[in-house]
GULO-286523 format. One record per residue (C-alpha): residue number from 0; z, y, x. Coordinates in Angstrom, 2 decimals. Each point is the difference from the previous one (the first is absolute). Layout:
BEGIN
NUM,Z,Y,X
...
END
This chain:
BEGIN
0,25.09,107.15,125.57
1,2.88,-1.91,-1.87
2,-0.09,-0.45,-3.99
3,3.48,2.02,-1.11
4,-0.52,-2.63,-2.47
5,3.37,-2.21,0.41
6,2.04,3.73,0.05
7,-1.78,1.15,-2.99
8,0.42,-3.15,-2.33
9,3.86,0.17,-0.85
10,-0.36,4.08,-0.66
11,-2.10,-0.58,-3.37
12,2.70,-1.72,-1.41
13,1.57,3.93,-0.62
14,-3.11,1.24,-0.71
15,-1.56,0.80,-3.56
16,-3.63,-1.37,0.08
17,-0.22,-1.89,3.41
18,-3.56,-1.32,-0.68
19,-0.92,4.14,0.95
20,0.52,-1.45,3.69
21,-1.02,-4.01,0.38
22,-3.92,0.53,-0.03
23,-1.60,-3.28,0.17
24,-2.80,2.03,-3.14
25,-3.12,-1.50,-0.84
26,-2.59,1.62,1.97
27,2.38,0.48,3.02
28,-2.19,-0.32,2.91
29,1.79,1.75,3.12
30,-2.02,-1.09,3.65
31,1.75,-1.42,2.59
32,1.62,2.14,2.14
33,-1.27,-0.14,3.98
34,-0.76,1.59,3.27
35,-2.31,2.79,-0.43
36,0.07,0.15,-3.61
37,1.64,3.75,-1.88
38,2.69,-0.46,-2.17
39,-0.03,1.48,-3.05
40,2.92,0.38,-2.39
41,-1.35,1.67,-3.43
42,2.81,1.35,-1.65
43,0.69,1.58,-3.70
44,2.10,2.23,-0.58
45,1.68,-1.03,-2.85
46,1.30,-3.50,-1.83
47,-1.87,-2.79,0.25
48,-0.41,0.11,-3.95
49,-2.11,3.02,0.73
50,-1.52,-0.46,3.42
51,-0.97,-3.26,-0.46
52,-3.67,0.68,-2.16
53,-0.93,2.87,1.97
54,-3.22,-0.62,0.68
55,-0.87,1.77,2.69
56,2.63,-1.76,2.39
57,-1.42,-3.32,-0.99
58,-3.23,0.75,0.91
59,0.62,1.24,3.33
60,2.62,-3.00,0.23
61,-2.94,-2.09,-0.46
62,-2.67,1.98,2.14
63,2.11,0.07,2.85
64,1.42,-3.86,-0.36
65,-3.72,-0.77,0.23
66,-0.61,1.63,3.68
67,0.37,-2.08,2.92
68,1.80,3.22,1.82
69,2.85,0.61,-2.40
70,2.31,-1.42,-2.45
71,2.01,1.74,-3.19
72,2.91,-1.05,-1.66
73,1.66,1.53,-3.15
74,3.25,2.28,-0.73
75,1.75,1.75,-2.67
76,2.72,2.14,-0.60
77,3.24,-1.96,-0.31
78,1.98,0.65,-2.84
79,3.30,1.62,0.57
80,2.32,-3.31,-0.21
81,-2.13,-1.51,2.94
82,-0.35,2.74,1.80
83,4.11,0.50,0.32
84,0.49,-3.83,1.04
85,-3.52,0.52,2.76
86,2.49,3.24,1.14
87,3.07,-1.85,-0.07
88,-1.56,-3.25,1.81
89,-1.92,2.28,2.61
90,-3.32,-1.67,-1.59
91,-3.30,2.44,0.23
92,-2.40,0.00,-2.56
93,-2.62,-2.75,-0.35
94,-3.17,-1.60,-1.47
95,-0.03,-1.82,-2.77
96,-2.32,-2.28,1.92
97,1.48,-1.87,2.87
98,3.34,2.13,-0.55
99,-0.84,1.42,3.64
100,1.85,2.82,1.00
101,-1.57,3.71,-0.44
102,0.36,0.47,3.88
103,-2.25,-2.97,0.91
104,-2.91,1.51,-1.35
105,-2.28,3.16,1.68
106,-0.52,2.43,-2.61
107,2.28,0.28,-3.96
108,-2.78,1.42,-2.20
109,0.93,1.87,-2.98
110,-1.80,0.21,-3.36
111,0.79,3.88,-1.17
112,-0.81,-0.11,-4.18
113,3.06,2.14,-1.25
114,1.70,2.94,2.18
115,3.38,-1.34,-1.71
116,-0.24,-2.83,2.64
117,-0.02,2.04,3.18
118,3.90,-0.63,0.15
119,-0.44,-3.27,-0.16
120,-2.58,0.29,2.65
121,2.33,1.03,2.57
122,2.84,-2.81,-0.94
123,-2.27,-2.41,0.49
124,-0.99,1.06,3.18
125,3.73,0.29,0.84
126,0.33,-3.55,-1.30
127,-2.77,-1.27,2.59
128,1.96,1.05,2.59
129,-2.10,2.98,1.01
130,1.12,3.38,0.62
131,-1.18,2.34,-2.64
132,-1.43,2.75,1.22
133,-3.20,-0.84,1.89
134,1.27,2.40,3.03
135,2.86,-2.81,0.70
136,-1.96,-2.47,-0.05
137,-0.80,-2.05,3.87
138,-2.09,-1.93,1.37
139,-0.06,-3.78,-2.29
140,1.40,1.79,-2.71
141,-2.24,-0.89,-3.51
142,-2.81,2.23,-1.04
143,0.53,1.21,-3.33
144,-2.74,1.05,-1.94
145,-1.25,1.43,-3.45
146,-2.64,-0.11,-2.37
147,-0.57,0.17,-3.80
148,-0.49,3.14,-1.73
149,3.10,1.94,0.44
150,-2.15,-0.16,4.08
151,-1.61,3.02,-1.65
152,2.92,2.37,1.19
153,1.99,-2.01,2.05
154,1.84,2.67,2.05
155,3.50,-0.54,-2.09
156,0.28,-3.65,1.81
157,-2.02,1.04,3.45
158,3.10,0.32,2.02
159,0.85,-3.57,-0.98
160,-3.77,-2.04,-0.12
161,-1.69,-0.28,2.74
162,-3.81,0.06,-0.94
163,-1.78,0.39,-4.31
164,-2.62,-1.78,-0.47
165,-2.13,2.44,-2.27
166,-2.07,-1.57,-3.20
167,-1.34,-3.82,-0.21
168,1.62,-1.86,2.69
169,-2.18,-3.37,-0.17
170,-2.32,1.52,2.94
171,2.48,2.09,1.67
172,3.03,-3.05,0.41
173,-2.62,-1.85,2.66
174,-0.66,3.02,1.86
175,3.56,0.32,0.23
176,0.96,-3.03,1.13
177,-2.78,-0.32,2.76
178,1.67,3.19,1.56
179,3.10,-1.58,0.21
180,-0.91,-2.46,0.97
181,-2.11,1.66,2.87
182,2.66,2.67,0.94
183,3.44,-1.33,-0.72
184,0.49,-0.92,3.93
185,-0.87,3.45,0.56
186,3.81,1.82,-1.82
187,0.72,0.99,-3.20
188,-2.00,3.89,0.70
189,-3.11,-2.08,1.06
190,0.07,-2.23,-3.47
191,0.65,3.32,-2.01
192,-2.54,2.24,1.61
193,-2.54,-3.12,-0.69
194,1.03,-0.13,-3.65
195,-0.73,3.52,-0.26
196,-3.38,-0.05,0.92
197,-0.64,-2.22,-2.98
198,-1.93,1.23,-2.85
199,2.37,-0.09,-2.65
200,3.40,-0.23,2.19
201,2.40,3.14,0.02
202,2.35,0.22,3.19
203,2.90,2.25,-1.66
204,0.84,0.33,4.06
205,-3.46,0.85,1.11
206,0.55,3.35,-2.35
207,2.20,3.10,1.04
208,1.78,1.93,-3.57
209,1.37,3.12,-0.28
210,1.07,2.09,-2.28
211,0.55,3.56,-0.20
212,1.09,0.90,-3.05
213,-2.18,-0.97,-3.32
214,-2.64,-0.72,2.54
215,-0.84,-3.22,2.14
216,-2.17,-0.80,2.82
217,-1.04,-3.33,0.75
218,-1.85,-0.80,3.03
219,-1.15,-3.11,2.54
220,2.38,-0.20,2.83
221,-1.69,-3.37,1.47
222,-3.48,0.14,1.16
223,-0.90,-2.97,-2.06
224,1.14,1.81,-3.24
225,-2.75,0.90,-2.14
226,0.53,3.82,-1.85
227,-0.23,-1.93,-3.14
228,0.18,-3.44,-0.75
229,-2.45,-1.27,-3.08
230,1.02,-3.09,-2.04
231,-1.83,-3.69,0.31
232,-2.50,-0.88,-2.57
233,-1.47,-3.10,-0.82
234,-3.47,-0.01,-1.14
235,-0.01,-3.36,-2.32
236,2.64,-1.49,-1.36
237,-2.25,-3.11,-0.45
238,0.51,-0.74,3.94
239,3.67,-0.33,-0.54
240,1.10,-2.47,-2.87
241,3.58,0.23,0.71
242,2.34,-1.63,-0.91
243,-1.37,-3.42,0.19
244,3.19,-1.61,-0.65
245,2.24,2.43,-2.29
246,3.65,-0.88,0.53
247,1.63,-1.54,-2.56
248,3.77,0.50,-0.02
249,2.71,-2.55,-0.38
250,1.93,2.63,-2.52
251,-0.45,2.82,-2.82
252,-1.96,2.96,1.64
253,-1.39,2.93,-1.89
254,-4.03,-0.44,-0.73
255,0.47,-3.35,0.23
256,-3.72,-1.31,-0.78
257,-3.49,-0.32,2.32
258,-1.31,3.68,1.17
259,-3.43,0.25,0.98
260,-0.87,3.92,1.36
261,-3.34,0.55,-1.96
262,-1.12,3.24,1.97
263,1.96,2.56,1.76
264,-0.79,3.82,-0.07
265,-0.38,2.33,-3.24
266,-2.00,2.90,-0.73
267,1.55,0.84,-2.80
268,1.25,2.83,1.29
269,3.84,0.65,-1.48
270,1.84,2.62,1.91
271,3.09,-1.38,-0.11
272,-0.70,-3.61,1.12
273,0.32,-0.48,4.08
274,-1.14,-3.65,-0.32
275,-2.94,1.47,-1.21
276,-1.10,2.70,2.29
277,0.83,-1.93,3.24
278,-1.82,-3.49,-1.18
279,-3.33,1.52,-0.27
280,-2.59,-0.83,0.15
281,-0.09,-2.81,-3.09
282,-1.09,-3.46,1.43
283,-0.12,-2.66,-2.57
284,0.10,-3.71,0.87
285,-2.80,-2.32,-0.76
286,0.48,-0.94,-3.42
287,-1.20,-3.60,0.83
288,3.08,-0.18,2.49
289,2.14,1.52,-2.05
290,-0.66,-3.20,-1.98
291,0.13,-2.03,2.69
292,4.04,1.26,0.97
293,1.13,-0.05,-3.27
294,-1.75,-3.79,-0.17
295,1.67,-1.33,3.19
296,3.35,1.96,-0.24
297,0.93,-1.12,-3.53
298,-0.88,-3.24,1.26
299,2.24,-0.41,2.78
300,2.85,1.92,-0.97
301,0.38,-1.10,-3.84
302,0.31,3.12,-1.80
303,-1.42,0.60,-3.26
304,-0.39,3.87,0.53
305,-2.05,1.89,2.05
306,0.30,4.30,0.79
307,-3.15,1.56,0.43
308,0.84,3.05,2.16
309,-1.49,2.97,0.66
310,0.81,3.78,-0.35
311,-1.90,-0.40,-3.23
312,-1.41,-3.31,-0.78
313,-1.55,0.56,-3.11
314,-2.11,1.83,1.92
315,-1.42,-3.25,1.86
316,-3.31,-0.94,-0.57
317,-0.37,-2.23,-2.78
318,3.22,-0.68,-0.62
319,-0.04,-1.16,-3.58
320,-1.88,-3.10,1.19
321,2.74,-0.39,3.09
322,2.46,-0.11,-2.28
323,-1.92,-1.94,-2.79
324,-0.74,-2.75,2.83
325,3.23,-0.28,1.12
326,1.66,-0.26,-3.46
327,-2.54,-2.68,-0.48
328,-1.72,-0.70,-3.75
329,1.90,0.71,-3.40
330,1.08,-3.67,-0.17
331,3.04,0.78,2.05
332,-1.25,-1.82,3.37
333,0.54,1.66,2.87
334,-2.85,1.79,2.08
335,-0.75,0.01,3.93
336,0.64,-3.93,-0.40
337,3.89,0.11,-0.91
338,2.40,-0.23,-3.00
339,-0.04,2.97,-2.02
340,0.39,3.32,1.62
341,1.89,3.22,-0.06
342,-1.50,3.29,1.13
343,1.57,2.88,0.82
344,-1.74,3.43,0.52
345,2.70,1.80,1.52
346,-1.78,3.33,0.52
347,-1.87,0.90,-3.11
348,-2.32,3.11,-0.47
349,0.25,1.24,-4.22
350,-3.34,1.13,0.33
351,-1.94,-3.18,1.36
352,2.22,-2.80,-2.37
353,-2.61,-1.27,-2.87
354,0.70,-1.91,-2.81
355,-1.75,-3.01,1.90
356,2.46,0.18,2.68
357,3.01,0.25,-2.15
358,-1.44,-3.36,-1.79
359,-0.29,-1.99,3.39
360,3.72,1.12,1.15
361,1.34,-0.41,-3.11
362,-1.42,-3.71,0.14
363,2.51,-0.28,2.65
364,2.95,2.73,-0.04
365,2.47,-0.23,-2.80
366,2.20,2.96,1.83
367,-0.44,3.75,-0.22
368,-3.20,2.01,2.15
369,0.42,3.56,1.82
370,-1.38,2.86,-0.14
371,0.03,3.10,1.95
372,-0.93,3.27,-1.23
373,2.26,1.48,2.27
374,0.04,3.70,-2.15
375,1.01,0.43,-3.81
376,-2.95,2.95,-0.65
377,-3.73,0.18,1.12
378,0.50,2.46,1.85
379,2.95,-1.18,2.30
380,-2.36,-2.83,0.41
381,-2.58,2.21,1.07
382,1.79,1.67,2.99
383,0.98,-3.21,1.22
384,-3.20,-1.38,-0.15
385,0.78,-2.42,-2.30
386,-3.12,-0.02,-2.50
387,1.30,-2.16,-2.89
388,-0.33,2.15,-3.75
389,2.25,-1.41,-2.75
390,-2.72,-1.40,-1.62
391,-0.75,-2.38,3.61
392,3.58,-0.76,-0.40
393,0.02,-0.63,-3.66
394,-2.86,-2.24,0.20
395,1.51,-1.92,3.02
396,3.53,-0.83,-2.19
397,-2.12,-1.09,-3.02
398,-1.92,-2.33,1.36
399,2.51,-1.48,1.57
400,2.63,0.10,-3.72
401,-3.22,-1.45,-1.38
402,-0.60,-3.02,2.28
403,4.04,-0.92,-0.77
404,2.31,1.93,2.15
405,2.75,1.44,-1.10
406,1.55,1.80,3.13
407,-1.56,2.53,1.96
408,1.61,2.22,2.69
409,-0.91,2.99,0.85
410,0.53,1.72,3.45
411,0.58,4.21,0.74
412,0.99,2.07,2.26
413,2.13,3.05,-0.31
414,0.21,3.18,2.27
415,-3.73,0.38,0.96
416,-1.53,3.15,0.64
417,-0.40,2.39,-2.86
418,2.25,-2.37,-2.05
419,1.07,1.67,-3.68
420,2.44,-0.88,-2.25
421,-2.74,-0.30,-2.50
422,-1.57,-3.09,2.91
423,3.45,-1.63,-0.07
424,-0.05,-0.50,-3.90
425,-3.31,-0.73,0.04
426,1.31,-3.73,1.30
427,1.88,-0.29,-3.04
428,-2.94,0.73,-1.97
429,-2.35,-2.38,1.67
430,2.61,-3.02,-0.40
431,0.50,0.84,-3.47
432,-3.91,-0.27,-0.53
433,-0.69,-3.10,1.71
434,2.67,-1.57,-2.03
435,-1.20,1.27,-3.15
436,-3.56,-1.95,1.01
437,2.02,-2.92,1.15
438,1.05,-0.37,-3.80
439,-2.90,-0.34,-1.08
440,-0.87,-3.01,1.74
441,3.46,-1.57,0.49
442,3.23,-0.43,-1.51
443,3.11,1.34,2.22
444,-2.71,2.05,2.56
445,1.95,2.12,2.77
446,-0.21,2.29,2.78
447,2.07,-0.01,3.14
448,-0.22,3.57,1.81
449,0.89,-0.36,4.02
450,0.24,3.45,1.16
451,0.27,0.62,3.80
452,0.56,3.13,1.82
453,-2.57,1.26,1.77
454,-0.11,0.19,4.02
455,-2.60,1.95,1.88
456,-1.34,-2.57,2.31
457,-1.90,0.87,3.51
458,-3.97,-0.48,0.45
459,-0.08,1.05,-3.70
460,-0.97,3.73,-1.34
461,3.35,0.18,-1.84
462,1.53,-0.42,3.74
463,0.49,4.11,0.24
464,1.82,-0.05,-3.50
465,3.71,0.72,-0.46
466,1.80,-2.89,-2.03
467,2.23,0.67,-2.51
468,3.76,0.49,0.18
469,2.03,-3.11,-1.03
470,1.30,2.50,-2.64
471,-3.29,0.32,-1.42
472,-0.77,-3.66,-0.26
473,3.30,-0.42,-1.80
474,-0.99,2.88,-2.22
475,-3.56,-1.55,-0.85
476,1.10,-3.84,-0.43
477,3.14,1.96,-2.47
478,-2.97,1.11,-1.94
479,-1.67,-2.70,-0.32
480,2.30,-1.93,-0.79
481,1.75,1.92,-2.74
482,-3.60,-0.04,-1.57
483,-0.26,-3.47,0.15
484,3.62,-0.59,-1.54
485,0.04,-2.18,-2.71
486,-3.48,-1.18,0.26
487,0.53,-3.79,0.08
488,-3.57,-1.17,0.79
489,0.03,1.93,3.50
490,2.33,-0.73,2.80
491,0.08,2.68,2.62
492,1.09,-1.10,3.45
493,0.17,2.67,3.20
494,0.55,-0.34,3.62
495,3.22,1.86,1.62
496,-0.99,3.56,0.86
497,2.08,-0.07,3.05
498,-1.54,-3.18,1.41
499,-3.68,2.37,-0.40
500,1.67,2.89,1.98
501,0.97,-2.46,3.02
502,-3.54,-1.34,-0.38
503,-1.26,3.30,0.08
504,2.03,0.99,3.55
505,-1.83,-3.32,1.08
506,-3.06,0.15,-0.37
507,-0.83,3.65,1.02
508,2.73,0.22,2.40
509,-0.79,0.92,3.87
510,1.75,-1.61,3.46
511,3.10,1.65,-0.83
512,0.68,-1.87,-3.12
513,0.50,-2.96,2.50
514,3.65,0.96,0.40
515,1.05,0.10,-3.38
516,-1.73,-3.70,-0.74
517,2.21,-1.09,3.08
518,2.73,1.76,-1.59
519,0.24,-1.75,-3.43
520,-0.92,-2.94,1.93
521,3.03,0.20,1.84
522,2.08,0.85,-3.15
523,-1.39,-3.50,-1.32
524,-2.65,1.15,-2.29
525,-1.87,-2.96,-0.30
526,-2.40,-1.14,-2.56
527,-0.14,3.46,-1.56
528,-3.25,-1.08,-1.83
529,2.49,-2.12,-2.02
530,1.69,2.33,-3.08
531,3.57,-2.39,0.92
532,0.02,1.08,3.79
533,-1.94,3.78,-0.35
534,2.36,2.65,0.93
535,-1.57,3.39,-0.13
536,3.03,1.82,1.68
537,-0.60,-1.58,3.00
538,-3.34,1.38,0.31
539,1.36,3.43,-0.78
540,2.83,0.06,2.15
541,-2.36,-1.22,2.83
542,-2.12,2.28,-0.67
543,2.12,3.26,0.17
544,2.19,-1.57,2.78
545,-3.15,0.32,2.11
546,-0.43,3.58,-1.46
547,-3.41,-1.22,-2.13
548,-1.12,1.47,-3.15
549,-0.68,-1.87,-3.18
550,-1.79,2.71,-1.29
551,-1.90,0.83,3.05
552,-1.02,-4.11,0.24
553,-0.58,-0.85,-3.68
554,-0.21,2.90,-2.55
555,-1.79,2.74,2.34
556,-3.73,0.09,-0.58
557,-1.81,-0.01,3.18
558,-3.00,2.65,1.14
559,-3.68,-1.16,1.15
560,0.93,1.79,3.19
561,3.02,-2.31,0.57
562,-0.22,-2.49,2.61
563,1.49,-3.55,-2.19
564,1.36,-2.63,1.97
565,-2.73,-2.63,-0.19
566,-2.79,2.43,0.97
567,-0.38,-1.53,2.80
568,-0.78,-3.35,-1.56
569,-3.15,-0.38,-2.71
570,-0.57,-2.54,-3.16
571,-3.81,1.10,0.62
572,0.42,3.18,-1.90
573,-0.69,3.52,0.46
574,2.56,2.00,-0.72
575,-1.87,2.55,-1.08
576,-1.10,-2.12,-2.59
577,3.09,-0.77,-0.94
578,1.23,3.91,-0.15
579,-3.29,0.53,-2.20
580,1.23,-3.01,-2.16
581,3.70,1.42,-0.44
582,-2.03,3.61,-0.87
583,-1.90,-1.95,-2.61
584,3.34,-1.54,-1.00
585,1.80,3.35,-0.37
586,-3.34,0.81,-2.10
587,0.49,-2.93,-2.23
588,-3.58,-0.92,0.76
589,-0.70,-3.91,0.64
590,-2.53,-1.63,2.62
591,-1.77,-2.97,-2.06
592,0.01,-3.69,2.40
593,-2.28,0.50,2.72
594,-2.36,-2.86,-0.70
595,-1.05,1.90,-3.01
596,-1.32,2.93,1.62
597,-0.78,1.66,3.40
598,2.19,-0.69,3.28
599,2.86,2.43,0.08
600,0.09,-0.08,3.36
601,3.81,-1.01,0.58
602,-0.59,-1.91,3.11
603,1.19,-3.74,-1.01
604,-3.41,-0.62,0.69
605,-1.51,1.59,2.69
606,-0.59,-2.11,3.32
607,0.61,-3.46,-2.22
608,-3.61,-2.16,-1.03
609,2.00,-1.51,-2.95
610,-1.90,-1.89,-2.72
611,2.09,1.82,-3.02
612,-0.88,-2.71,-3.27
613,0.41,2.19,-3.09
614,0.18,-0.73,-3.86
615,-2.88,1.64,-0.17
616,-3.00,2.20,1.34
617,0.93,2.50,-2.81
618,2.50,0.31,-2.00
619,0.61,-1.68,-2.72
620,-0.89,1.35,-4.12
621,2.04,2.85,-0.68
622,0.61,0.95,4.03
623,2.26,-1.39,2.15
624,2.71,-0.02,-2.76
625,-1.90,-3.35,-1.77
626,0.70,-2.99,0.52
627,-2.56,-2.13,0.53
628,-1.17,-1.44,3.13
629,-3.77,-0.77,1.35
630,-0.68,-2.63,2.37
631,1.09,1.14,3.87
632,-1.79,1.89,1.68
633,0.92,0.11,4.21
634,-0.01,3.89,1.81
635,0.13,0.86,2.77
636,2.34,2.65,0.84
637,-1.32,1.21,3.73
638,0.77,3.11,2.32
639,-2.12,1.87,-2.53
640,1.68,2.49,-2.62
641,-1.95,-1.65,-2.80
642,0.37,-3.37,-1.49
643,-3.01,-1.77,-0.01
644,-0.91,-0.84,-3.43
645,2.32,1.61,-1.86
646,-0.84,3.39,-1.81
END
């Protein structure tokens, strides 16, 4: 295995950026490749700017660098300057480790976070040398693979991945490897049919589709197939303190700072958020570790900001005294033994930010915080789930305009279910409010509104909705922005209806949809999750050269008798649970978080001895809409419908 080092070097001289592709990071640690050892090449999707913080490729860059039986390098998406001289030179695609070529290594494993990367999914594989469709692919041809949570429905890429890995991979990426390992001699069937019998791993090959009309029928056409295949769940997070050694990059990425994952899961309960239904159950991370990462890691790698992330970290348990220890004391010195520190919560809930929490960030942030109420009226928020009242929000944006800031954004969707007019102004009204309090506390106090369009994701109750028309969108954002005209103290900002519709197609699309990525791919839609490449007439040429509906895959709202193209495939959920969910939805009636009262029974649970650490044993003055916070308490959340100590 030859470094294409020496053919590589004089290309970056016509490149923009070449540091994207000379590695050489802090925290690099790739294993030595060997005899008997898998190679893994862990590849995103998209530029190295982007790819490079993920954090869920470093940790299983690090997890599987660590085994004896395997080694993992890194990859990203070349830009489109390098990727014409690779073409042009006959170069394949490489890592940014050794600068070994793509085909040297046993399987190219994707991380799936946006659907508007499947396109590049397939170039890349094209760009390793590989054929693209997993049918034409022979004997010592890579294995390409997929996880992340676009997994959740992955039939629009399963003619071109081999095998999904389903939920948290730290667990499932050794059982995978020890069946190559052990039946790789035996032919490409043999390694695929042992894959399949993994918990967690989805064959797309093992799994005979057809379609017959609106209808589908999916079924297990290898004997090692299960009928469905249920995601991988790890019971701590404590047992897995990844990454150890956070890369730091050798040029300007986006969240470019320490992360530390504080817990993973949310029970919440917000219809319209995948991330949150498929996560579950919530697993928080010892909060002396927690200490401990953010300790060692600003240590080594010399950054003077650290993310706390979470799906909602101000949910964490005791997290005003995380953050006030790693700010450190007023005097401006630096806590967890370093210079003075930044933190960032990046995912904030309105309804559990206190004035104490604003202080301790504010000690450190002079930039703008986010919230996300998601809906401009109560009861929008209400039907999706989302159980913040004006006065939660209210009380979130003055504490933080007292404590000194003078930016807040603010983060909605438009095009949910039920969706007035009357919501869609409500977003003008909110801004104007919270900058009305802002004065009061601060001289030159503003509101950024972000409004996105809103996609019904799979594994979620909204997944049987219809979204609306890019018409519609237009219509709404018009609205709201004409409303907003002239208001200087609120900037409204939108993402491209089109790009939602394409996302849409995506992420509830079935096998066929397959053709149409390969289609735009073909037509060089690249990068499409970047507004300067996106090119939505691509996607609906493709689709009505291959005689697909857009209206049949992204505005048509879908039946409970329906059979949807990930059915097959479960996030721990019952779907009857999640009909009931979209019926309480449709009813605007809201389901309060689930360590406030009696199980709910959704299944996230059931078959998992998980020590769930809560806030609290009860909720908190005032319901679960306060804000304070008692000392953890652990629960157990067994096979049992009931959560032990919770009522």
């Amino acid at each position: 295995m030859d470094s294409l080092w020496p053919a590589l070097e004089p290309l970056l001289d016509e490149v923009q950026r070449p540091a994207r592709y000379i590695g050489g990071e802090e925290g690099a640690c790739p294993a030595p490749h060997g005899p008997g050892k898998v190679a893994w090449l862990l590849c995103y999707p998209d530029s190295y700017e982007v790819g490079l913080p993920n954090q869920g490729l470093q940790i299983l860059y690090e997890i599987l660098n660590e085994r004896p039986d395997a080694v993992a390098e890194r990859a990203y998406a070349p830009w489109g300057d390098l990727e014409a001289l690779l073409r042009r030179e006959g170069l394949p695609l490489f890592s940014v480790d050794t600068h070994r070529a793509a085909g040297d290594f046993d399987v190219l494993a994707f991380n799936l976070s946006s659907e508007l990367v499947y396109t590049n999914v397939l170039n890349l594989i094209d760009l390793a040398g590989a054929p693209v469709r997993a049918a034409d692919r022979a004997e010592g041809d890579l294995l390409v693979a997929a996880g992340g949570h676009c997994a959740f429905n992955p039939e629009p890429l399963a003619d071109f991945v081999d095998f999904f890995v389903l939920g948290d991979g730290e667990e499932a990426v050794g059982e995978i490897t020890e069946a190559l390992a052990a039946h790789r001699a035996g032919g490409r069937r043999e390694v695929l049919g042992a894959l399949g019998a993994l918990d967690g791993v989805y064959v797309p090959a093992a799994y005979e589709v057809s379609f017959a009309g609106a209808s589908m029928t999916v079924a297990p056409r290898w004997p090692e197939a299960p009928e469905t295949v249920h995601k991988r769940t790890i019971s701590s997070l404590g047992d897995w303190p990844y990454p150890k050694r956070q890369l730091v990059p050798l040029t300007e990425v986006v969240h470019d700072r320490l992360n530390v994952e504080v817990f993973r899961g949310c029970t919440r309960g917000c219809r319209f958020c995948q991330a949150g239904m498929i996560t579950r159950p919530v697993r928080e991370r010892p909060g002396a570790q927690v200490r401990t990462m953010i300790e060692e890691g600003l240590r080594r790698t010399g950054y003077d900001e650290v993310a706390l992330t979470s799906l909602s970290t101000a949910d964490f348990s005791g997290i005003e005294q995380l953050v006030a220890d790693v700010v450190g004391p007023a005097d401006g010195a630096g806590g967890a033994g370093c210079p003075a520190v930044t933190v960032s919560l990046p995912s904030l809930r309105v309804d559990a930010f206190t004035v104490g929490l604003a202080a301790e960030l504010q000690r450190a942030r002079r930039t703008g915080l986010t919230f996300a109420p998601e809906a401009g009226s109560w009861r929008l928020r209400q039907v999706v789930n989302k159980l913040i009242s004006s006065e939660d929000l209210e009380a979130a944006v003055e504490a933080a305009y007292s404590q000194g800031w003078r930016r807040v954004k603010l983060y909605f969707l438009v095009g949910l279910p039920t969706e007035t007019d009357e919501d869609v102004l409500g977003i003008a009204g909110l801004a104007r409010r919270c900058v009305e309090l802002g004065r009061r506390h601060v001289r030159g106090a503003s509101v950024t509104v972000s409004v996105g369009g809103f996609v019904p994701k799979p594994q979620t109750p909204f997944q049987w909705f219809g979204q609306n028309t890019v018409a519609e969108l237009r219509r709404k954002l018009a609205l709201l922005a004409e409303d907003l005209r002239g208001d200087r103290s609120v900037k409204l900002r939108w993402h491209d209806p089109e790009a939602t519709l394409v996302e849409g197609l995506a992420s509830r699309g079935d096998r066929r949809l397959g053709a149409v990525i390969e289609d735009v791919w073909r037509r060089g839609g690249t990068f499409q999750e970047w507004s300067e490449h996106f090119d939505c007439d691509l996607w609906l040429d493709a689709m009505a050269r291959r005689g697909l509906s857009v209206e049949d895959y992204a505005y048509r709202h879908r039946s409970e008798a329906e059979t949807l193209p990930w059915d097959h495939l479960s996030a721990g959920l019952h779907k009857d649970f999640l009909w009931q969910d979209w019926q309480d939805a449709l009813a605007a009636s809201g389901l309060e978080d689930c360590r406030w009262t009696p199980c709910y029974d959704c299944g996230a649970c059931t078959g998992y001895g998980i020590e769930h650490v809560v806030a609290s044993a009860s909720p908190p003055a005032g319901g679960s809409q306060g804000t304070g916070h008692a000392p953890p308490v652990p629960v157990r959340l067994g096979a049992g419908r009931e959560l032990a100590g919770v009522s």
